[in-house]
N, C-alpha and C positions, 0 to 999 in steps of 0.2 A: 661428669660421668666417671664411673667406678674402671679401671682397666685392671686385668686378671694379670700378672707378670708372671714371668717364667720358671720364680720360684713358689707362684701357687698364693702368693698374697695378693694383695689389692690395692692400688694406689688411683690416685686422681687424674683422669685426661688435662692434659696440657692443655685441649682446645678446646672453644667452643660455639659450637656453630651458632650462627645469625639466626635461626628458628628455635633455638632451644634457648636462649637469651636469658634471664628473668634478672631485678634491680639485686638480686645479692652479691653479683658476678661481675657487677660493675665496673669497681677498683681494679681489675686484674684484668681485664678487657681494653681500659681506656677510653680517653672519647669518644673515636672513629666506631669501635669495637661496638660499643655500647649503644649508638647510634644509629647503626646498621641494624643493630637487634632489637630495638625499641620497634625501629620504623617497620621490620619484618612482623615482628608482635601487632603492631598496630594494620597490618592488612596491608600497606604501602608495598609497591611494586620495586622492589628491590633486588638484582641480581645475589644469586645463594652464594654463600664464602664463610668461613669462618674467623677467629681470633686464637691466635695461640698468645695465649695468657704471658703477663707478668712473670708468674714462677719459672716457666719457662728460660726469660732472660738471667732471671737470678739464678737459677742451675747454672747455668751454661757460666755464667760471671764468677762464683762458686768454684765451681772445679779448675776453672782457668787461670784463679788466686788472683783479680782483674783487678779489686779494689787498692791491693798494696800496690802495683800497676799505677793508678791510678797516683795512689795519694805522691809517687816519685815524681809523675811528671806534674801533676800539679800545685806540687807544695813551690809555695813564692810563685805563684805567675801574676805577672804584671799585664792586666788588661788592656793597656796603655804601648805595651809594647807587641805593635804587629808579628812580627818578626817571632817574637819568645810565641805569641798563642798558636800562630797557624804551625810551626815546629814541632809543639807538643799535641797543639789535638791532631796532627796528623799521624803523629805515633800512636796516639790512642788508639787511632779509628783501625791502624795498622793492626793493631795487635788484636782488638776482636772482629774486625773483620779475617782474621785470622786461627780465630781461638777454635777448638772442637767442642761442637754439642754433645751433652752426656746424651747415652744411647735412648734416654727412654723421651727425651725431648725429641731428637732427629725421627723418633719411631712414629711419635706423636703425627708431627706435622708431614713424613713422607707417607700415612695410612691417611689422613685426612686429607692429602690432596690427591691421593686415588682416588678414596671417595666422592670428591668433586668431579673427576672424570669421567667415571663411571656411571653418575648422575648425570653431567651433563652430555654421553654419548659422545665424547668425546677423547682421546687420545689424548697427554699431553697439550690438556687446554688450559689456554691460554690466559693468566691471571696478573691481576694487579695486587703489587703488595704493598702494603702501605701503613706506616708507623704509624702507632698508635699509645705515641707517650699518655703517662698520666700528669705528669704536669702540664701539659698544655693547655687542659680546658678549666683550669681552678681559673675562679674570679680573680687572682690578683697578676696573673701571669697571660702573656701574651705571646706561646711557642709558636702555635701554630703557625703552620710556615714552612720552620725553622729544621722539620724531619722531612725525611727519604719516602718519597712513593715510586716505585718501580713497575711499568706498566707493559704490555704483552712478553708478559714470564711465561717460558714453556718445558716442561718436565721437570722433576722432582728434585734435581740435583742445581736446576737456576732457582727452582724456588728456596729451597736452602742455600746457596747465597744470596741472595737479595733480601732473604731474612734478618742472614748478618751485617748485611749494607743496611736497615733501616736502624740496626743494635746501636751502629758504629754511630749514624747520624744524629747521634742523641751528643755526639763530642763535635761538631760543628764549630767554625770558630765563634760564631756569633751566638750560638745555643749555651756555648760554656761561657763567653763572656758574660750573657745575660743572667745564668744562676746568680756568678760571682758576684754583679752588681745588683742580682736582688737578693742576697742572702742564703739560697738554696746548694745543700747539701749534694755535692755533686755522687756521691754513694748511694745515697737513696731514691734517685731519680730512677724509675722503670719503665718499661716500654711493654707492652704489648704491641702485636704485629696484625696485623688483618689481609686476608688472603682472601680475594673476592673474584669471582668469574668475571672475564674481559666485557666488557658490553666494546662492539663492531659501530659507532656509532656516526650516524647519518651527519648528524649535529648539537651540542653541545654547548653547555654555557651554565651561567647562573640566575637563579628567580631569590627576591627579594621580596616581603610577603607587606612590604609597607614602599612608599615612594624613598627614595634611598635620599634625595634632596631638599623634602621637607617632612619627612616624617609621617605623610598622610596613609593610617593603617587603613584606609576603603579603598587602597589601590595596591597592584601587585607590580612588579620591574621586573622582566624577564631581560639580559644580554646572551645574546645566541651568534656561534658564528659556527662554521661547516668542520667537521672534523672534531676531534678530540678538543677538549676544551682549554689546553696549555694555551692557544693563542689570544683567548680572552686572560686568560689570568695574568698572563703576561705580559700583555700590555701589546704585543706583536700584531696584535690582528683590532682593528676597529668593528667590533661589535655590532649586528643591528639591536638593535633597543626597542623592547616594546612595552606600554603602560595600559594595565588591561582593570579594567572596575571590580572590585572583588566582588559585588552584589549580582550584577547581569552579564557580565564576563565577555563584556562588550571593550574590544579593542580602544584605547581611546588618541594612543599614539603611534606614528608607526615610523621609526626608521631605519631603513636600511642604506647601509656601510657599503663602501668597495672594498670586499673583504680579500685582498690580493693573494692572502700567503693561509695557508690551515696543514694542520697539526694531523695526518693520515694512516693507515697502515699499508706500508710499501710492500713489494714484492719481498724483501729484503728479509720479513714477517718483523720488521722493526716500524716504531710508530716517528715518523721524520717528520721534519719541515718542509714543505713541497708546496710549489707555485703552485694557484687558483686558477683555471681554465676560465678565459676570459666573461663569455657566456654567463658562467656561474656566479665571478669572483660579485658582480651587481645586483644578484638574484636576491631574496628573502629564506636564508637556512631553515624558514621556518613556515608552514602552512598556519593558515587560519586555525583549524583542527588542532594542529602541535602545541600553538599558543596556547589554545585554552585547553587543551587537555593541561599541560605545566602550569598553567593557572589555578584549575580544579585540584592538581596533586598537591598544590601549596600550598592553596588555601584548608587544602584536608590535613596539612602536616601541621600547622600554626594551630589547627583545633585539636587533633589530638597533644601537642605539648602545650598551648594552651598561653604562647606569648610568639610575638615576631620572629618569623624564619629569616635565614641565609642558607639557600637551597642549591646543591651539586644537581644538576638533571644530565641525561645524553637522550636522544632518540634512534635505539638500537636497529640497524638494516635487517636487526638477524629475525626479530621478531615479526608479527602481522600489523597492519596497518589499524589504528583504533588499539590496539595493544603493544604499542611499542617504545612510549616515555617510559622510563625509570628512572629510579632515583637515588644516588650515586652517596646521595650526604644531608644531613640536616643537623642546622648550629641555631641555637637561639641569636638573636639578633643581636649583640651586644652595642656599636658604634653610633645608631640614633641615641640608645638610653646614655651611654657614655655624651653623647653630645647636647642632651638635655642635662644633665649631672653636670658635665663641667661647665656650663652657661649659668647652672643654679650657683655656681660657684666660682665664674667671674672666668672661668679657665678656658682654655683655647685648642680644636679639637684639628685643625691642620688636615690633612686633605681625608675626610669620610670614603668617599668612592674607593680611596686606595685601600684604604682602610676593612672596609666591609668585604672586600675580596679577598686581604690576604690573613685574615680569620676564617675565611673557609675554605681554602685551595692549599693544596701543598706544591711543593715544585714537583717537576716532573722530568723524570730521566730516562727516556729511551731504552729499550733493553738490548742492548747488541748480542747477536748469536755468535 
Protein backbone atom coordinates (compact mmCIF):
# COMPACT_ATOMS: atom_id res chain seq x y z
CA UNK A 1 0.00 0.00 0.00
CA UNK A 2 1.19 3.46 -1.41
CA UNK A 3 1.41 6.05 1.88
CA UNK A 4 1.22 10.01 0.95
CA UNK A 5 4.25 11.57 3.30
CA UNK A 6 4.39 14.92 4.53
CA UNK A 7 6.42 16.08 1.87
CA UNK A 8 3.63 15.18 -0.71
CA UNK A 9 5.56 12.16 -2.18
CA UNK A 10 4.67 8.52 -1.81
CA UNK A 11 6.27 5.80 -0.35
CA UNK A 12 5.36 2.05 0.65
CA UNK A 13 3.39 0.94 4.01
CA UNK A 14 5.60 -0.86 6.25
CA UNK A 15 2.64 -3.21 6.94
CA UNK A 16 0.58 -5.56 5.67
CA UNK A 17 -2.51 -6.75 6.75
CA UNK A 18 -3.45 -10.70 6.81
CA UNK A 19 -6.36 -9.82 4.27
CA UNK A 20 -4.61 -8.06 1.90
CA UNK A 21 -1.78 -10.93 1.72
CA UNK A 22 -0.93 -11.90 -1.89
CA UNK A 23 2.58 -14.56 -2.61
CA UNK A 24 4.71 -11.30 -3.90
CA UNK A 25 4.90 -10.13 -0.22
CA UNK A 26 6.12 -13.11 1.06
CA UNK A 27 9.94 -12.61 1.54
CA UNK A 28 9.18 -9.54 3.73
CA UNK A 29 6.39 -10.91 5.76
CA UNK A 30 8.08 -14.07 6.83
CA UNK A 31 6.67 -17.34 7.74
CA UNK A 32 4.26 -16.63 10.43
CA UNK A 33 3.33 -13.44 8.27
CA UNK A 34 2.87 -15.24 5.29
CA UNK A 35 0.88 -17.86 6.93
CA UNK A 36 -1.66 -16.05 8.52
CA UNK A 37 -2.26 -14.37 5.13
CA UNK A 38 -2.37 -17.47 3.02
CA UNK A 39 -4.78 -18.94 5.62
CA UNK A 40 -7.05 -15.53 5.83
CA UNK A 41 -7.00 -15.69 1.66
CA UNK A 42 -8.02 -19.10 1.95
CA UNK A 43 -11.40 -18.42 4.05
CA UNK A 44 -9.95 -20.03 7.33
CA UNK A 45 -10.97 -18.42 10.46
CA UNK A 46 -8.17 -16.63 11.67
CA UNK A 47 -8.11 -13.74 14.12
CA UNK A 48 -7.32 -9.97 11.98
CA UNK A 49 -3.46 -8.71 12.63
CA UNK A 50 -1.09 -7.61 10.37
CA UNK A 51 3.03 -7.91 9.51
CA UNK A 52 5.18 -5.10 9.66
CA UNK A 53 7.54 -6.10 6.99
CA UNK A 54 11.28 -6.70 6.74
CA UNK A 55 12.20 -3.14 5.45
CA UNK A 56 10.80 -2.09 8.39
CA UNK A 57 13.70 -3.94 10.53
CA UNK A 58 16.24 -2.87 7.95
CA UNK A 59 15.39 1.02 8.43
CA UNK A 60 15.46 0.90 11.84
CA UNK A 61 18.96 -1.37 11.68
CA UNK A 62 20.07 1.30 9.00
CA UNK A 63 19.83 4.40 10.85
CA UNK A 64 20.89 2.90 14.17
CA UNK A 65 24.57 1.89 12.04
CA UNK A 66 23.44 -1.86 13.92
CA UNK A 67 25.59 -3.74 11.47
CA UNK A 68 29.28 -2.31 12.31
CA UNK A 69 27.51 -2.98 15.93
CA UNK A 70 27.29 -6.14 15.07
CA UNK A 71 30.42 -7.17 13.10
CA UNK A 72 32.55 -5.69 16.83
CA UNK A 73 30.76 -7.95 18.89
CA UNK A 74 30.78 -10.65 16.73
CA UNK A 75 34.10 -10.73 14.95
CA UNK A 76 36.05 -13.97 16.78
CA UNK A 77 33.27 -15.49 18.79
CA UNK A 78 33.84 -18.79 19.76
CA UNK A 79 30.63 -20.97 19.93
CA UNK A 80 32.31 -23.06 22.19
CA UNK A 81 32.67 -20.57 24.76
CA UNK A 82 29.39 -20.02 26.84
CA UNK A 83 30.55 -17.25 28.58
CA UNK A 84 32.05 -15.20 25.33
CA UNK A 85 28.21 -15.78 23.43
CA UNK A 86 25.69 -15.06 26.14
CA UNK A 87 28.12 -11.73 26.88
CA UNK A 88 27.95 -10.52 23.40
CA UNK A 89 24.44 -11.46 22.35
CA UNK A 90 23.43 -9.90 25.24
CA UNK A 91 24.76 -6.72 24.11
CA UNK A 92 23.44 -7.12 20.94
CA UNK A 93 19.98 -7.49 22.00
CA UNK A 94 20.88 -4.52 24.42
CA UNK A 95 21.58 -2.26 21.94
CA UNK A 96 18.42 -2.81 19.62
CA UNK A 97 16.20 -3.35 21.94
CA UNK A 98 17.34 -0.01 22.49
CA UNK A 99 17.87 1.60 19.14
CA UNK A 100 15.10 4.31 17.77
CA UNK A 101 12.66 3.47 14.90
CA UNK A 102 12.92 5.95 12.03
CA UNK A 103 9.61 7.93 12.12
CA UNK A 104 7.88 6.68 9.08
CA UNK A 105 8.30 2.78 10.50
CA UNK A 106 7.05 3.82 14.35
CA UNK A 107 4.09 5.80 12.18
CA UNK A 108 3.66 2.78 10.22
CA UNK A 109 2.94 0.20 13.04
CA UNK A 110 1.36 2.98 15.76
CA UNK A 111 -1.68 3.75 12.67
CA UNK A 112 -1.95 0.14 12.07
CA UNK A 113 -2.61 -0.87 15.45
CA UNK A 114 -5.24 1.94 15.78
CA UNK A 115 -6.70 0.48 13.12
CA UNK A 116 -6.93 -2.90 14.71
CA UNK A 117 -8.66 -1.26 17.66
CA UNK A 118 -10.86 0.49 16.09
CA UNK A 119 -11.99 -2.66 14.17
CA UNK A 120 -11.98 -4.52 16.81
CA UNK A 121 -14.21 -1.96 19.13
CA UNK A 122 -11.93 -2.14 21.23
CA UNK A 123 -9.57 0.20 23.19
CA UNK A 124 -6.01 -0.58 23.54
CA UNK A 125 -6.63 -4.27 22.54
CA UNK A 126 -4.97 -6.65 23.37
CA UNK A 127 -2.36 -8.41 20.94
CA UNK A 128 0.18 -10.88 20.31
CA UNK A 129 3.38 -10.15 18.79
CA UNK A 130 5.32 -12.48 17.36
CA UNK A 131 8.64 -12.81 15.23
CA UNK A 132 8.44 -13.65 12.12
CA UNK A 133 12.16 -14.36 10.87
CA UNK A 134 12.69 -15.25 7.42
CA UNK A 135 15.10 -17.70 7.96
CA UNK A 136 13.35 -19.94 9.82
CA UNK A 137 11.00 -21.49 7.56
CA UNK A 138 13.89 -22.34 4.46
CA UNK A 139 14.16 -26.20 4.18
CA UNK A 140 17.73 -26.20 5.43
CA UNK A 141 17.29 -24.31 8.79
CA UNK A 142 15.49 -25.09 11.81
CA UNK A 143 14.69 -21.48 13.78
CA UNK A 144 11.74 -21.93 14.59
CA UNK A 145 11.57 -21.72 18.25
CA UNK A 146 14.32 -19.92 18.64
CA UNK A 147 12.33 -16.14 18.24
CA UNK A 148 10.23 -13.96 20.64
CA UNK A 149 6.29 -14.12 20.66
CA UNK A 150 4.94 -11.71 23.20
CA UNK A 151 1.24 -12.25 24.10
CA UNK A 152 -1.56 -9.91 25.76
CA UNK A 153 0.32 -6.40 24.44
CA UNK A 154 -1.91 -3.59 25.25
CA UNK A 155 -1.53 -0.01 23.81
CA UNK A 156 0.59 1.35 21.25
CA UNK A 157 3.61 2.26 23.08
CA UNK A 158 4.03 -1.92 24.65
CA UNK A 159 3.42 -2.83 21.15
CA UNK A 160 6.49 -0.97 20.03
CA UNK A 161 8.49 -2.53 22.45
CA UNK A 162 7.85 -5.81 22.12
CA UNK A 163 8.42 -5.07 18.41
CA UNK A 164 11.95 -4.40 19.39
CA UNK A 165 12.07 -7.44 21.79
CA UNK A 166 11.11 -9.83 18.92
CA UNK A 167 14.17 -7.52 16.57
CA UNK A 168 16.43 -8.36 19.50
CA UNK A 169 15.51 -12.22 19.65
CA UNK A 170 16.79 -12.90 16.41
CA UNK A 171 20.58 -12.38 18.70
CA UNK A 172 19.61 -15.39 21.13
CA UNK A 173 22.38 -17.33 22.23
CA UNK A 174 21.35 -20.32 20.51
CA UNK A 175 19.76 -18.54 17.34
CA UNK A 176 23.47 -16.97 16.70
CA UNK A 177 25.17 -20.02 17.48
CA UNK A 178 23.09 -21.79 15.02
CA UNK A 179 23.76 -19.30 11.82
CA UNK A 180 27.54 -19.64 13.00
CA UNK A 181 27.44 -23.34 12.62
CA UNK A 182 25.28 -23.33 9.63
CA UNK A 183 27.14 -20.76 7.64
CA UNK A 184 24.52 -17.93 7.59
CA UNK A 185 25.39 -14.46 7.36
CA UNK A 186 24.43 -12.91 10.48
CA UNK A 187 23.79 -9.28 8.53
CA UNK A 188 21.39 -10.57 6.36
CA UNK A 189 19.09 -12.34 8.58
CA UNK A 190 15.52 -10.29 8.71
CA UNK A 191 12.63 -10.45 10.67
CA UNK A 192 9.37 -9.36 9.99
CA UNK A 193 6.96 -8.91 12.95
CA UNK A 194 3.25 -9.99 13.00
CA UNK A 195 0.79 -8.31 15.20
CA UNK A 196 -2.39 -10.29 15.67
CA UNK A 197 -5.53 -9.72 17.88
CA UNK A 198 -5.47 -11.64 21.36
CA UNK A 199 -7.88 -14.79 20.82
CA UNK A 200 -9.40 -15.08 25.24
CA UNK A 201 -9.05 -18.72 24.83
CA UNK A 202 -11.26 -21.44 26.50
CA UNK A 203 -8.67 -24.07 25.23
CA UNK A 204 -5.90 -24.64 23.26
CA UNK A 205 -3.40 -26.83 21.66
CA UNK A 206 -2.05 -28.38 18.54
CA UNK A 207 -3.78 -30.65 15.53
CA UNK A 208 -1.60 -32.71 13.38
CA UNK A 209 -3.35 -33.51 10.02
CA UNK A 210 -1.47 -37.25 9.83
CA UNK A 211 -0.91 -39.77 13.22
CA UNK A 212 2.21 -38.09 14.53
CA UNK A 213 3.53 -41.94 15.42
CA UNK A 214 3.27 -43.76 12.35
CA UNK A 215 2.64 -41.59 9.75
CA UNK A 216 -1.02 -42.66 8.91
CA UNK A 217 -2.37 -39.47 6.75
CA UNK A 218 -6.43 -41.04 7.16
CA UNK A 219 -6.10 -39.75 10.79
CA UNK A 220 -5.86 -36.43 12.42
CA UNK A 221 -4.04 -35.80 16.35
CA UNK A 222 -5.49 -33.20 18.05
CA UNK A 223 -3.38 -32.26 21.90
CA UNK A 224 -5.61 -29.80 23.71
CA UNK A 225 -5.36 -28.79 27.31
CA UNK A 226 -7.33 -25.58 29.18
CA UNK A 227 -5.92 -22.14 28.62
CA UNK A 228 -3.31 -20.72 26.38
CA UNK A 229 -1.57 -23.19 24.74
CA UNK A 230 2.27 -22.62 26.49
CA UNK A 231 1.39 -25.65 28.66
CA UNK A 232 1.20 -28.08 25.87
CA UNK A 233 4.27 -26.82 24.09
CA UNK A 234 5.97 -26.86 26.89
CA UNK A 235 5.81 -29.83 28.12
CA UNK A 236 4.29 -28.36 31.72
CA UNK A 237 0.78 -29.61 31.34
CA UNK A 238 0.02 -33.30 30.07
CA UNK A 239 -2.34 -32.88 27.19
CA UNK A 240 -5.62 -34.74 26.58
CA UNK A 241 -4.97 -36.48 23.21
CA UNK A 242 -7.50 -37.15 20.68
CA UNK A 243 -7.26 -39.30 17.32
CA UNK A 244 -10.16 -38.57 15.02
CA UNK A 245 -10.78 -40.47 11.24
CA UNK A 246 -10.11 -37.88 8.69
CA UNK A 247 -12.99 -39.46 6.45
CA UNK A 248 -16.10 -39.72 9.11
CA UNK A 249 -14.73 -37.52 11.74
CA UNK A 250 -15.47 -40.24 14.03
CA UNK A 251 -13.52 -40.01 17.33
CA UNK A 252 -11.37 -43.03 17.48
CA UNK A 253 -9.15 -42.24 20.61
CA UNK A 254 -9.78 -40.50 23.52
CA UNK A 255 -7.65 -39.33 26.25
CA UNK A 256 -7.94 -37.23 28.87
CA UNK A 257 -4.89 -36.00 31.23
CA UNK A 258 -4.91 -34.60 34.80
CA UNK A 259 -4.35 -31.40 33.47
CA UNK A 260 -3.14 -29.70 37.08
CA UNK A 261 -1.40 -26.41 36.02
CA UNK A 262 -2.84 -24.03 32.41
CA UNK A 263 -1.48 -21.09 31.07
CA UNK A 264 -4.74 -18.05 31.90
CA UNK A 265 -5.29 -14.42 31.72
CA UNK A 266 -5.18 -13.18 35.49
CA UNK A 267 -6.68 -10.22 36.90
CA UNK A 268 -3.26 -8.86 36.68
CA UNK A 269 -4.38 -8.63 32.44
CA UNK A 270 -0.98 -10.79 32.28
CA UNK A 271 -1.20 -14.39 30.88
CA UNK A 272 0.37 -16.52 34.19
CA UNK A 273 0.73 -19.98 35.29
CA UNK A 274 -2.14 -20.80 37.59
CA UNK A 275 -3.19 -23.99 39.44
CA UNK A 276 -6.36 -26.02 37.59
CA UNK A 277 -9.57 -26.15 39.94
CA UNK A 278 -9.68 -29.60 40.86
CA UNK A 279 -13.26 -30.41 39.21
CA UNK A 280 -11.83 -29.10 35.99
CA UNK A 281 -8.02 -30.00 36.12
CA UNK A 282 -9.75 -34.16 35.02
CA UNK A 283 -12.45 -32.85 32.69
CA UNK A 284 -12.04 -33.07 28.58
CA UNK A 285 -10.84 -29.17 27.46
CA UNK A 286 -12.47 -30.29 24.66
CA UNK A 287 -16.40 -31.20 23.61
CA UNK A 288 -17.19 -33.67 21.06
CA UNK A 289 -18.33 -30.46 18.76
CA UNK A 290 -14.63 -28.64 19.42
CA UNK A 291 -13.04 -31.94 18.31
CA UNK A 292 -14.28 -32.16 15.07
CA UNK A 293 -14.85 -28.80 14.31
CA UNK A 294 -10.45 -28.63 14.81
CA UNK A 295 -10.63 -31.64 12.75
CA UNK A 296 -12.82 -30.24 9.83
CA UNK A 297 -10.37 -26.89 10.13
CA UNK A 298 -7.43 -29.23 9.50
CA UNK A 299 -8.43 -31.17 7.27
CA UNK A 300 -9.57 -27.94 5.26
CA UNK A 301 -6.01 -26.49 5.70
CA UNK A 302 -3.94 -29.63 4.49
CA UNK A 303 -6.23 -29.28 1.29
CA UNK A 304 -6.04 -26.02 0.58
CA UNK A 305 -1.73 -26.30 0.87
CA UNK A 306 -2.13 -29.48 -0.41
CA UNK A 307 0.51 -31.67 1.86
CA UNK A 308 0.48 -32.55 5.92
CA UNK A 309 -0.30 -29.88 8.44
CA UNK A 310 1.11 -28.81 11.93
CA UNK A 311 -1.70 -26.76 13.27
CA UNK A 312 -1.70 -23.72 16.23
CA UNK A 313 -5.72 -23.82 17.05
CA UNK A 314 -7.45 -21.88 20.48
CA UNK A 315 -11.23 -22.10 21.18
CA UNK A 316 -11.99 -18.28 21.76
CA UNK A 317 -14.63 -17.55 25.01
CA UNK A 318 -14.98 -14.32 23.18
CA UNK A 319 -16.78 -15.81 20.16
CA UNK A 320 -20.43 -17.78 19.81
CA UNK A 321 -20.49 -21.38 20.34
CA UNK A 322 -20.39 -23.31 16.63
CA UNK A 323 -18.10 -20.26 15.66
CA UNK A 324 -15.49 -20.12 18.04
CA UNK A 325 -12.27 -22.45 16.80
CA UNK A 326 -9.63 -20.45 15.02
CA UNK A 327 -6.67 -20.71 13.81
CA UNK A 328 -3.63 -19.26 15.31
CA UNK A 329 -0.76 -21.14 12.71
CA UNK A 330 -0.30 -23.50 10.00
CA UNK A 331 3.39 -25.24 9.01
CA UNK A 332 3.62 -27.83 6.56
CA UNK A 333 4.59 -31.00 8.22
CA UNK A 334 8.11 -31.46 7.95
CA UNK A 335 9.21 -34.30 10.92
CA UNK A 336 7.33 -37.56 9.47
CA UNK A 337 8.84 -36.57 5.80
CA UNK A 338 12.25 -35.97 7.67
CA UNK A 339 11.70 -39.39 9.21
CA UNK A 340 10.85 -41.13 6.18
CA UNK A 341 14.06 -39.40 4.50
CA UNK A 342 16.40 -40.29 7.08
CA UNK A 343 15.16 -44.02 7.38
CA UNK A 344 15.71 -43.99 3.46
CA UNK A 345 19.01 -43.00 4.34
CA UNK A 346 19.88 -45.25 7.20
CA UNK A 347 19.77 -41.94 9.64
CA UNK A 348 18.18 -41.54 12.95
CA UNK A 349 15.33 -39.05 13.82
CA UNK A 350 15.50 -38.90 17.94
CA UNK A 351 12.41 -37.87 19.63
CA UNK A 352 9.66 -36.83 16.54
CA UNK A 353 6.81 -35.75 19.21
CA UNK A 354 9.37 -33.15 20.42
CA UNK A 355 10.15 -32.43 17.35
CA UNK A 356 6.88 -31.69 15.58
CA UNK A 357 6.02 -29.15 18.27
CA UNK A 358 8.87 -27.14 18.50
CA UNK A 359 8.59 -26.46 14.51
CA UNK A 360 5.35 -24.89 15.16
CA UNK A 361 5.24 -23.22 18.70
CA UNK A 362 7.45 -20.30 19.67
CA UNK A 363 8.12 -19.60 23.28
CA UNK A 364 6.01 -17.61 24.99
CA UNK A 365 6.52 -14.56 27.38
CA UNK A 366 4.11 -13.15 29.52
CA UNK A 367 3.61 -9.41 29.13
CA UNK A 368 4.03 -7.68 32.34
CA UNK A 369 2.12 -4.21 32.72
Amino acid sequence: TAIVSSSGGSRMSMVVWFNEYSPRVKTSVGGKGASLGEMTGAGLPVPPGFALTTAAFRASKEQAGLDAELAVHLDGLDTNDTNMVSERCSEIRRAIEGMAMPSAVEDDLRSAYATLCSESNTEDVPVAVRSSATSEDSPDASFAGEHDTYLWVRGANDVVDAVRRCWASLFTDRATCYRVEMGYEHHTVEMSVVVQKMVRPVSAGVAFTLNPSNGDRSQICIDSAWGFGEGVVSGEVTPDNFLIDKVMFEIGRREISNKTHEFRLTDHDTVEKVETEKERASESSLTDAHIKAIAALAKEAEKHYGCPQDIEWAVDADLHEGENVVLLQSRPETVWSKKQSDSASGGSNGDFMASIVSTLMNPLHAQKR
